[in-house]
Every structure is written in structure tokens, then in C-alpha cells.
Backbone bond lengths (Angstrom), bond angles and torsions (degrees), N, CA, C in turn:
res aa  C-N    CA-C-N  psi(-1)  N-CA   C-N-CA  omega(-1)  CA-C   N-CA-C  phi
1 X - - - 1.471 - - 1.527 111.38 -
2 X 1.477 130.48 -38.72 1.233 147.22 -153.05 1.906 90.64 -87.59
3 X 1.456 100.86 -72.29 1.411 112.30 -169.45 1.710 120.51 -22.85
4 X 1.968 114.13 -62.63 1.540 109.41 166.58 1.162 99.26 -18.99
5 X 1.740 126.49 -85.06 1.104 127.48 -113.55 1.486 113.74 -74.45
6 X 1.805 104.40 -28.10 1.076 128.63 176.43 1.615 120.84 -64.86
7 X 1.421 107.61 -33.86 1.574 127.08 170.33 1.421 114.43 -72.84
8 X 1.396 126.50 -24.69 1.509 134.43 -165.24 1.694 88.94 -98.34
9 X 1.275 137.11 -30.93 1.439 164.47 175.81 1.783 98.75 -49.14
10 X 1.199 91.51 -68.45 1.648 103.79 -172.95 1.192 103.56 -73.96
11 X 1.434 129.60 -47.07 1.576 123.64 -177.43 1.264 95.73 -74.90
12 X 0.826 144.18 63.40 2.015 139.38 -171.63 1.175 110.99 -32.53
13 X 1.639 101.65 64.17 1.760 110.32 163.18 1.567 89.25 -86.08
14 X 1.382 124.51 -33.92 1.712 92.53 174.04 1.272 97.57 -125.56
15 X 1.918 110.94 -168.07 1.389 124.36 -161.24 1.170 108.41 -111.58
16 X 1.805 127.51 151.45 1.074 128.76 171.07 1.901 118.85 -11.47
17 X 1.182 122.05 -75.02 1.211 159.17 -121.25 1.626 82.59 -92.06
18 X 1.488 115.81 -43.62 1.284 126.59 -158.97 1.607 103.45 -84.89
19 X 1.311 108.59 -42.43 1.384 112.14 -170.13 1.355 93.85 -73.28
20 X 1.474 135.80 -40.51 1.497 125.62 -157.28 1.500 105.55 -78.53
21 X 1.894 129.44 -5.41 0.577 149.75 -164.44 1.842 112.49 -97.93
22 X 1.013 85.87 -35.42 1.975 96.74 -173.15 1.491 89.36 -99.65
23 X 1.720 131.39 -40.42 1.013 109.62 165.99 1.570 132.84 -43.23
24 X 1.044 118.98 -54.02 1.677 131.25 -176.73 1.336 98.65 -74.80
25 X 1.113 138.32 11.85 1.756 129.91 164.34 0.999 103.23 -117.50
26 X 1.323 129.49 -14.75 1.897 128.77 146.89 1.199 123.82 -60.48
27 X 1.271 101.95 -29.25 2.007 104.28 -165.59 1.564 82.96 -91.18
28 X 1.210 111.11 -24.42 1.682 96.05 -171.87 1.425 120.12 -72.85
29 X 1.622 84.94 -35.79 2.109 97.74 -178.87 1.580 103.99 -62.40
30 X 1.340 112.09 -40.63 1.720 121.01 -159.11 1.998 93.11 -76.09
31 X 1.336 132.10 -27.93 1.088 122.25 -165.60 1.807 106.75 -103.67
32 X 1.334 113.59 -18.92 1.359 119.84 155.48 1.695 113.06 -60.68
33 X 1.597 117.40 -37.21 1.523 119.72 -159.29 1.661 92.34 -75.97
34 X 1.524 104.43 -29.01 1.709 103.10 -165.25 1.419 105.91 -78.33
35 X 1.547 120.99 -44.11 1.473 116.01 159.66 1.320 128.29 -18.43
36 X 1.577 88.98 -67.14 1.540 105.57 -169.36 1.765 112.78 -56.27
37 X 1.568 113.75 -58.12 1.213 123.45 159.70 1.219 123.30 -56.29
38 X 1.435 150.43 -14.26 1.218 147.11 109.06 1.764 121.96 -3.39
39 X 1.611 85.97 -86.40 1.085 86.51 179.12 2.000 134.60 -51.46
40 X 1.033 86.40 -63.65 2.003 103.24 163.11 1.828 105.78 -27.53
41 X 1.330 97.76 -58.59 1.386 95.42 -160.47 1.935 112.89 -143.76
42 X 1.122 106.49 53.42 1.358 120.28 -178.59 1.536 132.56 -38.50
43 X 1.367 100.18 -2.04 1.345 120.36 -172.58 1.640 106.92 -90.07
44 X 1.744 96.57 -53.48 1.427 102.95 -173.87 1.262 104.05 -71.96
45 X 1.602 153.26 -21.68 1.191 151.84 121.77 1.633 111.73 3.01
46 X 1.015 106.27 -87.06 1.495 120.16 -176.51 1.325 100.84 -46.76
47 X 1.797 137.91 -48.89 1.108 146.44 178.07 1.264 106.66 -34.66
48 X 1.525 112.79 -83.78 1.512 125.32 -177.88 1.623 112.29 -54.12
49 X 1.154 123.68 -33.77 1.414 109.50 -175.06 1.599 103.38 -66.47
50 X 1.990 111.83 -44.94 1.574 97.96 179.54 1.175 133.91 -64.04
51 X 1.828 102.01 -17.71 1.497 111.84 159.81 1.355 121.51 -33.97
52 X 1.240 109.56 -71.33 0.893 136.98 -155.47 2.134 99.96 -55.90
53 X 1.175 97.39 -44.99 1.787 117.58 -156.85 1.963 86.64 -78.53
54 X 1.362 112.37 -44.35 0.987 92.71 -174.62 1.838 125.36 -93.45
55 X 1.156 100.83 -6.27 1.691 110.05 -165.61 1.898 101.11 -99.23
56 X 1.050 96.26 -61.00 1.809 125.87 -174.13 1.414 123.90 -74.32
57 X 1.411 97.36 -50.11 2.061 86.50 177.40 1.447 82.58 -149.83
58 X 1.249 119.14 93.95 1.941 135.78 156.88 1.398 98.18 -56.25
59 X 1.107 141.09 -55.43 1.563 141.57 -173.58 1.712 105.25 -51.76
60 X 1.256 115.26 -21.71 1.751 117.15 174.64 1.663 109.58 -69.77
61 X 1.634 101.59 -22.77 2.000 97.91 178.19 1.605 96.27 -84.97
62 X 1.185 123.81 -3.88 1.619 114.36 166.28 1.588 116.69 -48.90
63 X 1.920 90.08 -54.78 1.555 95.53 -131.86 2.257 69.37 -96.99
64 X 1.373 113.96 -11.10 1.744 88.81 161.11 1.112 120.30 -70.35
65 X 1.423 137.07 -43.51 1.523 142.30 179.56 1.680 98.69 -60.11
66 X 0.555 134.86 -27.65 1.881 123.83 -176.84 1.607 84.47 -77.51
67 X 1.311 124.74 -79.32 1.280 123.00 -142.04 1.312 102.90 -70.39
68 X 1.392 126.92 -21.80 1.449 125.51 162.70 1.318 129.29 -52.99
69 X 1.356 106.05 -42.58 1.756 132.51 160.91 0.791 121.94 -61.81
70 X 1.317 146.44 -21.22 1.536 149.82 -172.39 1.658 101.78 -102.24
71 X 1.516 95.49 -42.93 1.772 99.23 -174.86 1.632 110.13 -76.61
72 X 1.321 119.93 -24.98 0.935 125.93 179.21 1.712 116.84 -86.09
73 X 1.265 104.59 -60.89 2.142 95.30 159.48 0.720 104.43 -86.71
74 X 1.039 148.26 4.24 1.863 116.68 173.23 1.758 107.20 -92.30
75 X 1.199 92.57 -41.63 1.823 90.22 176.64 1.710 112.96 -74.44
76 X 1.253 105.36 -48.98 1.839 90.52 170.78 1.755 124.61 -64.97
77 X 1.420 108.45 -9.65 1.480 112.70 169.88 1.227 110.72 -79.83
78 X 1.852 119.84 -33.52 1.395 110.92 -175.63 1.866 106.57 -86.68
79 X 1.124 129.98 -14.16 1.259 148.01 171.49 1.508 99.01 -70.43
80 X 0.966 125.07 -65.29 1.673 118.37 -164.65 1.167 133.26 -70.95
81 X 2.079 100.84 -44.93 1.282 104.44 -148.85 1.758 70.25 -114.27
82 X 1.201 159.05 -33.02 1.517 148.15 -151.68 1.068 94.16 -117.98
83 X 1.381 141.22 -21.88 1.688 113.49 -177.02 1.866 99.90 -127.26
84 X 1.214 119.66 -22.46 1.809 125.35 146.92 1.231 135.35 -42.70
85 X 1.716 91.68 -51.55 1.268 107.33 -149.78 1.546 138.22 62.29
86 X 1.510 114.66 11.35 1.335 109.05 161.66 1.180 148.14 -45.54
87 X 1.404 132.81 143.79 1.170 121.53 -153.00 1.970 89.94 -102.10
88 X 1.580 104.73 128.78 1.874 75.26 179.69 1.706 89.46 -139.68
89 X 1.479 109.49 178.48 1.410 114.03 -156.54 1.790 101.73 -73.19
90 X 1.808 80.10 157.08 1.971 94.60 -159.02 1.671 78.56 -102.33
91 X 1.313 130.81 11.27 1.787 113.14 162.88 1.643 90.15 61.23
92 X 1.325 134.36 23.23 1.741 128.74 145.36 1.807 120.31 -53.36
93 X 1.360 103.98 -23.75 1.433 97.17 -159.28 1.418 107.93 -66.06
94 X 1.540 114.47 166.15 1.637 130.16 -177.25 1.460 107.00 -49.52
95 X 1.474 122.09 97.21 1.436 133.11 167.47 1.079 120.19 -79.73
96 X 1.620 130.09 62.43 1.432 145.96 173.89 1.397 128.41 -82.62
97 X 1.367 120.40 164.24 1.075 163.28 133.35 1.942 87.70 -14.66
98 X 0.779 120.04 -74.74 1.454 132.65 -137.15 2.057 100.43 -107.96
99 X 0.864 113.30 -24.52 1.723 125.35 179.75 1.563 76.22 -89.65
100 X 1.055 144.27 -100.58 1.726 149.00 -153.16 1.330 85.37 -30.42
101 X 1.320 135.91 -92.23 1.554 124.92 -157.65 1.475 111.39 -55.17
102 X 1.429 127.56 -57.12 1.832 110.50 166.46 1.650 110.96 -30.65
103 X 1.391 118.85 -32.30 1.482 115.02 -171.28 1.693 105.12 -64.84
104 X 1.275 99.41 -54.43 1.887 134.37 -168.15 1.442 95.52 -65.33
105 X 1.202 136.37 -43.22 1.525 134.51 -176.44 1.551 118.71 -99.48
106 X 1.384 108.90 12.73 1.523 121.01 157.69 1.608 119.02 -119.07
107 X 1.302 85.69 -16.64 2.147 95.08 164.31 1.129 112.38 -55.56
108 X 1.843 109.49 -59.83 1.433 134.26 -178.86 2.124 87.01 -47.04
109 X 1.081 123.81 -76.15 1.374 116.05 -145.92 2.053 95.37 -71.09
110 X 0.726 122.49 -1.51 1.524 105.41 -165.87 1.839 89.55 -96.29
111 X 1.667 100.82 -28.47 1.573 113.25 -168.65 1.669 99.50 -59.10
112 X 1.327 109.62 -72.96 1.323 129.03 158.83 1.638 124.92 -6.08
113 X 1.439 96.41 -65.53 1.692 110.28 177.06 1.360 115.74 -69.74
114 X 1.641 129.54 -26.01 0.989 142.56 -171.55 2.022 108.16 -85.07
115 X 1.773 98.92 -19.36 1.255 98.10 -176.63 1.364 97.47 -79.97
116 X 1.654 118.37 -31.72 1.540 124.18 -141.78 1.831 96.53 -71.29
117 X 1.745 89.11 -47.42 1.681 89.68 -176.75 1.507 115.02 -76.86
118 X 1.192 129.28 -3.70 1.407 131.65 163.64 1.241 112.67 -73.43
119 X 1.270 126.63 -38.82 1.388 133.01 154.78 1.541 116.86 -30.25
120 X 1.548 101.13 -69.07 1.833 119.25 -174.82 1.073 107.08 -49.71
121 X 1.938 129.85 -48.23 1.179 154.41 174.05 1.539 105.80 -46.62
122 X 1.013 124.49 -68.61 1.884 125.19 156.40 1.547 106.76 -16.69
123 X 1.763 101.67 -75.32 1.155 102.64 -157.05 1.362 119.62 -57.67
124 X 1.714 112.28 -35.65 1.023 105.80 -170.67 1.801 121.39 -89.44
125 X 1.504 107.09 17.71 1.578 121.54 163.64 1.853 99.70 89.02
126 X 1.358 109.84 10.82 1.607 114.50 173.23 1.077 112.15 -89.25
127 X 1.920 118.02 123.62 1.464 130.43 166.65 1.316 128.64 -66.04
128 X 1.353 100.38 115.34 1.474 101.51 -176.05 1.217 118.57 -108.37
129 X 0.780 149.29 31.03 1.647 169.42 169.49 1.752 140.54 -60.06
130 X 2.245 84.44 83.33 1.225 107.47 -153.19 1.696 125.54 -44.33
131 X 1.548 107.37 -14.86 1.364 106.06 175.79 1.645 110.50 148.82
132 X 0.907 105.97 -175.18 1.478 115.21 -174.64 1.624 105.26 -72.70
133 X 1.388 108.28 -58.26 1.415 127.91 -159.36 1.698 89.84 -82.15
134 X 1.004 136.43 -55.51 1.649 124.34 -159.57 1.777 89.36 -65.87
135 X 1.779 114.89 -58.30 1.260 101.27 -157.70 1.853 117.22 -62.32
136 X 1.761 112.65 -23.63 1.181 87.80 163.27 1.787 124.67 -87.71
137 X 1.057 123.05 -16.20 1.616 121.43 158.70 1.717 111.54 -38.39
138 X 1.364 120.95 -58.33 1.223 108.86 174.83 1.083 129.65 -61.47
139 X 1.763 109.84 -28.69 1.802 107.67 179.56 1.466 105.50 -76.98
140 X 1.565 115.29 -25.55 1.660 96.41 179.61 1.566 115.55 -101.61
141 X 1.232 114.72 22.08 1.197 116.66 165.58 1.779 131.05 -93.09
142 X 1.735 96.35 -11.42 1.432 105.21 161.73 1.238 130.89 -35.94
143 X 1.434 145.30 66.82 1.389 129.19 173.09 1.447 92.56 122.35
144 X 1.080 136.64 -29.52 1.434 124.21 -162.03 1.848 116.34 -121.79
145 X 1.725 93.20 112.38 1.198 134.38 -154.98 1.256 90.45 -48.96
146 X 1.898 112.85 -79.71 1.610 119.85 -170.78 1.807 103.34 -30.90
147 X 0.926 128.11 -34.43 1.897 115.67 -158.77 1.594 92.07 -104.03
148 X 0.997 109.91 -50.13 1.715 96.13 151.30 1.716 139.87 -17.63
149 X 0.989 89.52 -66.83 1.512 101.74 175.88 1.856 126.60 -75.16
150 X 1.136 93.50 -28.43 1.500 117.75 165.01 1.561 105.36 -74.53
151 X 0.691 124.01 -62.10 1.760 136.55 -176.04 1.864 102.92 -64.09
152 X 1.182 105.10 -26.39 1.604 98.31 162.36 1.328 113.76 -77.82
153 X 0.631 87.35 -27.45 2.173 94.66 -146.93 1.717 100.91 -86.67
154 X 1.532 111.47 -36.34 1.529 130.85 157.14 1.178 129.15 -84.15
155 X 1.570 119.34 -62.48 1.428 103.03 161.51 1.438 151.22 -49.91
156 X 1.679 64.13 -56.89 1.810 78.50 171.59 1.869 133.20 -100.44
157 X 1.199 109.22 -10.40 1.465 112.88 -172.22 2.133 86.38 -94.06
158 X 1.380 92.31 -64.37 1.740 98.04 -143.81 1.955 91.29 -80.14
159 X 1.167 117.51 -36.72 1.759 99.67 169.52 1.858 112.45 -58.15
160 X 1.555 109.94 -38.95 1.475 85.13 -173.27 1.129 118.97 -83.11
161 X 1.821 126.23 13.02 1.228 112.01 -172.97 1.396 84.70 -112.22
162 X 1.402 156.03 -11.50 1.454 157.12 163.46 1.515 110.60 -58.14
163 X 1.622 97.60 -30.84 1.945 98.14 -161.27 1.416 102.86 -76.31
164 X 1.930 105.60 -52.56 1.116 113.70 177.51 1.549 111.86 -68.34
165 X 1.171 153.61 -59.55 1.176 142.90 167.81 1.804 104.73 -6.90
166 X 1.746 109.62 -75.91 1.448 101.80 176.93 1.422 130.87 -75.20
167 X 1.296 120.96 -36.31 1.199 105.93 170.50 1.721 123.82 -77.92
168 X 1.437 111.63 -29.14 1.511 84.42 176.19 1.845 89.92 -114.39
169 X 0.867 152.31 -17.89 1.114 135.43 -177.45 1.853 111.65 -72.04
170 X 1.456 124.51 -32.25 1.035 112.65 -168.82 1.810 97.57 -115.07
171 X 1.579 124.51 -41.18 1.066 111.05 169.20 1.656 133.12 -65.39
172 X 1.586 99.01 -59.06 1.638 110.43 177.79 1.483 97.91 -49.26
173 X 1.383 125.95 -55.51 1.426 114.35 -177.30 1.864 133.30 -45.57
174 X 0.996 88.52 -29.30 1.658 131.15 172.99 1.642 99.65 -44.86
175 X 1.494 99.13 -74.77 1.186 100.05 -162.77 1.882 104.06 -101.09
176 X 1.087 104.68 10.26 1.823 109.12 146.33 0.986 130.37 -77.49
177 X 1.632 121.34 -46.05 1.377 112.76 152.98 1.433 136.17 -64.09
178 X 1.225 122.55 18.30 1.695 136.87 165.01 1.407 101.06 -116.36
179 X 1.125 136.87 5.25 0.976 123.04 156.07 1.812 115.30 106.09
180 X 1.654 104.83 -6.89 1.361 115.39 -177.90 1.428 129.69 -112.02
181 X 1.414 97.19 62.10 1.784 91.06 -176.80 0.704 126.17 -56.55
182 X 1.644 115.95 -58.46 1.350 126.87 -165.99 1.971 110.40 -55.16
183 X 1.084 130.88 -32.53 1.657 142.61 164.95 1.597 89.27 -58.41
184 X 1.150 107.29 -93.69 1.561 116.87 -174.98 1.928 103.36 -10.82
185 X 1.195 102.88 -70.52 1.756 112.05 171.66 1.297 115.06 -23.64
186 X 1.097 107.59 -76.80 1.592 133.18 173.32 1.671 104.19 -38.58
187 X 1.447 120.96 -82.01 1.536 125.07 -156.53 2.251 85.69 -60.78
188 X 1.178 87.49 -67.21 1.697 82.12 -164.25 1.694 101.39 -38.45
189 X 1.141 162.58 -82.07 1.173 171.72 93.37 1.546 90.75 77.74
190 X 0.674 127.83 -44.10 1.962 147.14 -171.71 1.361 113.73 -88.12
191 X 1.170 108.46 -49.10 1.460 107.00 166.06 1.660 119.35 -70.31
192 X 1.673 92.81 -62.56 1.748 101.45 176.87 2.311 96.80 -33.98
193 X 1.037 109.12 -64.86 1.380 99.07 -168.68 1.543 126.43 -59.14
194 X 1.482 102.70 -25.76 1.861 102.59 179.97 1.472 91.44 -96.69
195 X 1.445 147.77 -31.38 1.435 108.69 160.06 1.673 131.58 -70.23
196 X 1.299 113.52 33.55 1.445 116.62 153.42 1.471 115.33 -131.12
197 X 1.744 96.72 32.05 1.771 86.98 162.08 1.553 96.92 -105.50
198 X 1.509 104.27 151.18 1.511 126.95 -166.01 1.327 106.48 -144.54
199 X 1.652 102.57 179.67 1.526 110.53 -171.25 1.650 100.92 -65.08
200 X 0.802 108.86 133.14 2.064 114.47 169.68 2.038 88.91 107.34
201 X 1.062 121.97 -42.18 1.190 123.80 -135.39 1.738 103.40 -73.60
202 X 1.570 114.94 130.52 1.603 114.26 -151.29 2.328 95.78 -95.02
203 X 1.019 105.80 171.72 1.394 112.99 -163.17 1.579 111.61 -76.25
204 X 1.267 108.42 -14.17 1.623 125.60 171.22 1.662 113.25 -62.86
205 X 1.725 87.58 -33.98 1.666 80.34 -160.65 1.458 112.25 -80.78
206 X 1.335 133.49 -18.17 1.590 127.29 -169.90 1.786 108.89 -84.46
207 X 1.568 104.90 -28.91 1.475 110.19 152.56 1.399 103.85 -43.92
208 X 1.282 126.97 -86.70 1.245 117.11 -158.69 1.653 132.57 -74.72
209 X 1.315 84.93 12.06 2.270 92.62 -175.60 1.925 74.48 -109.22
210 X 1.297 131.85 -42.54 1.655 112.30 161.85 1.114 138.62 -24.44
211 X 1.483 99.98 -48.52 1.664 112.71 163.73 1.710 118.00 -92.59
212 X 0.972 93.07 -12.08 1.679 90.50 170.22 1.948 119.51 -68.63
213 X 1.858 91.48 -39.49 1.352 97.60 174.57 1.824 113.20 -99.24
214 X 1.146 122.04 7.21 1.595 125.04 143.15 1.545 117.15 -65.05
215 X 1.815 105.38 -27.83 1.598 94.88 -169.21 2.015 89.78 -78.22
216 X 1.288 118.63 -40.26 1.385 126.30 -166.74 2.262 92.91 -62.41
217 X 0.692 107.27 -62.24 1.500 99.08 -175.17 1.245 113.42 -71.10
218 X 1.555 135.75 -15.32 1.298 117.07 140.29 1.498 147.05 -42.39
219 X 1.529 97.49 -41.70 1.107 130.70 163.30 1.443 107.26 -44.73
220 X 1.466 125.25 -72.78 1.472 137.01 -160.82 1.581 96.85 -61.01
221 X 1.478 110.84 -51.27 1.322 107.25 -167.18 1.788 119.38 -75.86
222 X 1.341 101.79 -20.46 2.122 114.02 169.07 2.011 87.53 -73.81
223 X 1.108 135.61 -58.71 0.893 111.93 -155.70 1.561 123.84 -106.07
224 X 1.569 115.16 8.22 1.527 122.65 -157.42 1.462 109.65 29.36
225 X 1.123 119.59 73.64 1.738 96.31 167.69 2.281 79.26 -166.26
226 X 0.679 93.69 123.55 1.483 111.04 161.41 1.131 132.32 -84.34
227 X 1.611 124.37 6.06 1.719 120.91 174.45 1.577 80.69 -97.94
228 X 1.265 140.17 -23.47 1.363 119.74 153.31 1.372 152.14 -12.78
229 X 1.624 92.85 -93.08 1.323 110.22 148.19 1.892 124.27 -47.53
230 X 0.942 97.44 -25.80 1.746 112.40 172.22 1.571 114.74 -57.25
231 X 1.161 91.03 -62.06 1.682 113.01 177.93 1.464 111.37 -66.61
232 X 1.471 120.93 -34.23 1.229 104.49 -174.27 1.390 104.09 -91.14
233 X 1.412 131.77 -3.82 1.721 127.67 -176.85 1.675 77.44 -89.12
234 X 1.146 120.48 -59.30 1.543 90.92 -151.86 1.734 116.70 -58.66
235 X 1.188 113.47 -33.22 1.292 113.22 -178.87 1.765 125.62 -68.01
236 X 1.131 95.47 -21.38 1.833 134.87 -165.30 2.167 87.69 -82.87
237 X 1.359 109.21 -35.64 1.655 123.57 -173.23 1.771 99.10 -96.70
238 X 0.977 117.79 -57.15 1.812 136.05 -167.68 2.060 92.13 -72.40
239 X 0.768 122.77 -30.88 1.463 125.24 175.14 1.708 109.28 -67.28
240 X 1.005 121.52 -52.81 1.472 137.48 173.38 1.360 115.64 -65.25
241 X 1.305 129.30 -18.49 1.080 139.62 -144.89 1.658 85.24 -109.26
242 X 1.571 111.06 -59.37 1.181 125.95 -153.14 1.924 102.32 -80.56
243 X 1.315 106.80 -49.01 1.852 101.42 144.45 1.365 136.31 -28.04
244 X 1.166 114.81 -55.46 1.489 143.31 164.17 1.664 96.15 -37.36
245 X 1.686 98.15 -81.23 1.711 101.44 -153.88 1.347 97.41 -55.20
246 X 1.755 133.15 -65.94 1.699 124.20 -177.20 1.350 116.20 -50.82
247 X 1.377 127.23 9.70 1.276 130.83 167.07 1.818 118.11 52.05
248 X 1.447 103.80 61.88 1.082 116.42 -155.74 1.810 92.08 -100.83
249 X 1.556 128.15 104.35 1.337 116.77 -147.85 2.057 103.78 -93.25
250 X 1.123 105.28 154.53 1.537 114.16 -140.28 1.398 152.60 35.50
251 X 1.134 90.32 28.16 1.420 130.01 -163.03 1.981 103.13 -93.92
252 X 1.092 117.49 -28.43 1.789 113.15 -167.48 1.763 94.89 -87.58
253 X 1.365 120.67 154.38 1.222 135.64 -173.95 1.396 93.17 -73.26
């Protein structure tokens, strides 16, 4: 749509003034059409844009993971700890040798359990269908290294140490120091799971990422130490990921 106008531009069949003019009633038509198609069908929206992020310009999940990260700690740090005042973890606890693998060998089992009941979920004809964006991440992560490595290092390394940081390091902690874990467990567990329902994403699944992040704040709270729980989201995320890329079929969370 843009190009004519831009070509009639250069051949100076028209004038500055004119082209900047037919330009901005293009961007206008093209951003009314996206509304409209938005609106109608918001799904296929989301479709084409991840198309786009994952097939066409991979360097665009860069510059989403930064701005996701910043919007995501930076606003719950200025919310909690500067205008709350919450008290949330100073990351002192025992950074071992031996806490990292308890983390890594409860990833493996939460990973595991999450396959078993996805299994049951099959059998019993229930849609589980994590979303637009995870299910195409896994289909284009078959075989291909570059989105691979990005998808570790983002999905799975630096989201589970962001998630847990806020949800159990600054919330669950929250309500440990009042004296209410076991509640705290529960409500956070509920949230952690309905903020990962998304466009595509079916009603089964925030139940079960609920209990995925009950198994992670169990964790924090059996062991007080949060590179724990750290270790086991990332591996519990980097496990799925790594299914995904060898294209191991019903196999991705």
C-alpha cells in the first residue's frame, strides 16, 4: 500500500507535502484495518504478530524480554518495596553446590508430574492448550538452535528466577513474615496460575501452572532459601523447552 506512493515520491510525479499527505491516510487506513481485525478476531492478531517474532525478526524476542523485565521488576519493586514498603528477600541464603541440585532434582519431578497429568488430561478428552505464544514457541523451536538458546536463557533461566524472586521471594515472604504461609501458599498459587492464562490459553491450564507454583512455594517454604525454588522453575521451564527443540511429540507442557 505504502510502496506506490513512495515510488510516485521518487519519480516526482508528486510533491513533498503531497506524499506526506497520502502517506498518513495509509497508515491511517492500515491501522483502522488492524483494529477492525483485532477486534473480530484477536487471536489471529496475536498469531501473526508471533509469526512474525518468531519466524522473521527473532532479534524482536530480545528487545520483548528486556521490556518485559523492566516492566515487570521494576514496577513491582517500585510498588512493594518504595511505595509498600515490603520487606522482601536480600538473596543471603546458602548459595551451594548442594541447594542448586535439590532445586534441579525437584524441577525434574514437578516436570515429570506435570507430564503424568497431561497425559490423564488427554485421556480424559480435556483441552489443555497453553496458548497461542507457548504453542507456537514449541513448534518453532524444533531443531533450531538460535531460538533455542534464547528461549533458555529467557524462558527458562531468567523468567524463573524473576517469577520466583516476586512471587515467592517478595510475596510468599510477605505473608511469612505475618505469620501466614500456609494462606499466602494457597492465594499466591492462584494468582501465579491465572496470570499465565493468555490469548489461545484453555481453562485447565492456570489450574495446573497453580499447582505447579504451590510445588515452587513449597519448596521455598520446606527449605527457606530461594536459589531453590529458583533452580527448580528454571529447570521445571528449560526442560520443556529442551523437549520442544528434539521435537519429542506430546511431550511439551
Amino acid at each position: 500500500m505504502l510502496e506506490p506512493i513512495l515510488e510516485d515520491q521518487a519519480d516526482q510525479k508528486i510533491g513533498f507535502m503531497e506524499t506526506v499527505g497520502k502517506l498518513t491516510e495509509s497508515i491511517k487506513t492500515i491501522e483502522e484495518d488492524f483494529k477492525t481485525e483485532f477486534k473480530d478476531n484477536p487471536q489471529k492478531s496475536f498469531e501473526s504478530f508471533y509469526d512474525i517474532m518468531l519466524k522473521k525478526k527473532q532479534y524482536l524476542l530480545f528487545f520483548q524480554s528486556v521490556i518485559w523485565f523492566v516492566s515487570f521488576v521494576g514496577l513491582g519493586y517500585l510498588v512493594l518495596v518504595k511505595i509498600l514498603k515490603i520487606e522482601i528477600t536480600n538473596l543471603q541464603e546458602d548459595l551451594s553446590f548442594k541447594m542448586i541440585l535439590t532445586g534441579v532434582s525437584n524441577g525434574f519431578i514437578v516436570f515429570l508430574s506435570v507430564m503424568i497429568i497431561g497425559i490423564i488430561f488427554q485421556a480424559l478428552g480435556v483441552d489443555a492448550n497453553p496458548g497461542v505464544f507457548p504453542q507456537k514457541l514449541f513448534k518453532e523451536l524444533n531443531g533450531n538452535s538460535y531460538l533455542l538458546a534464547w528461549a533458555v536463557y529467557t524462558v527458562g533461566i531468567i523468567t524463573g528466577i524473576v517469577e520466583e524472586l516476586f512471587f515467592r521471594g517478595f510475596l510468599l515472604k510477605s505473608f511469612m513474615d505475618k505469620g501466614l504461609a500456609q494462606e499466602g501458599l494457597m492465594i499466591i498459587s492462584i494468582i501465579f496460575g491465572w496470570l499465565h492464562y493468555g490469548p489461545g490459553t484453555t481453562v485447565a491450564v492456570p489450574f495446573l501452572i497453580a499447582f505447579v507454583g504451590m510445588y515452587f512455594g513449597y519448596l521455598y517454604l520446606k527449605t527457606k532459601n530461594l536459589w531453590v525454588s529458583m533452580a527448580c522453575h528454571a529447570t521445571y521451564n528449560t526442560l520443556g523447552l529442551l523437549i520442544a527443540y528434539f521435537g519429542v511429540d506430546g511431550m511439551t507442557p
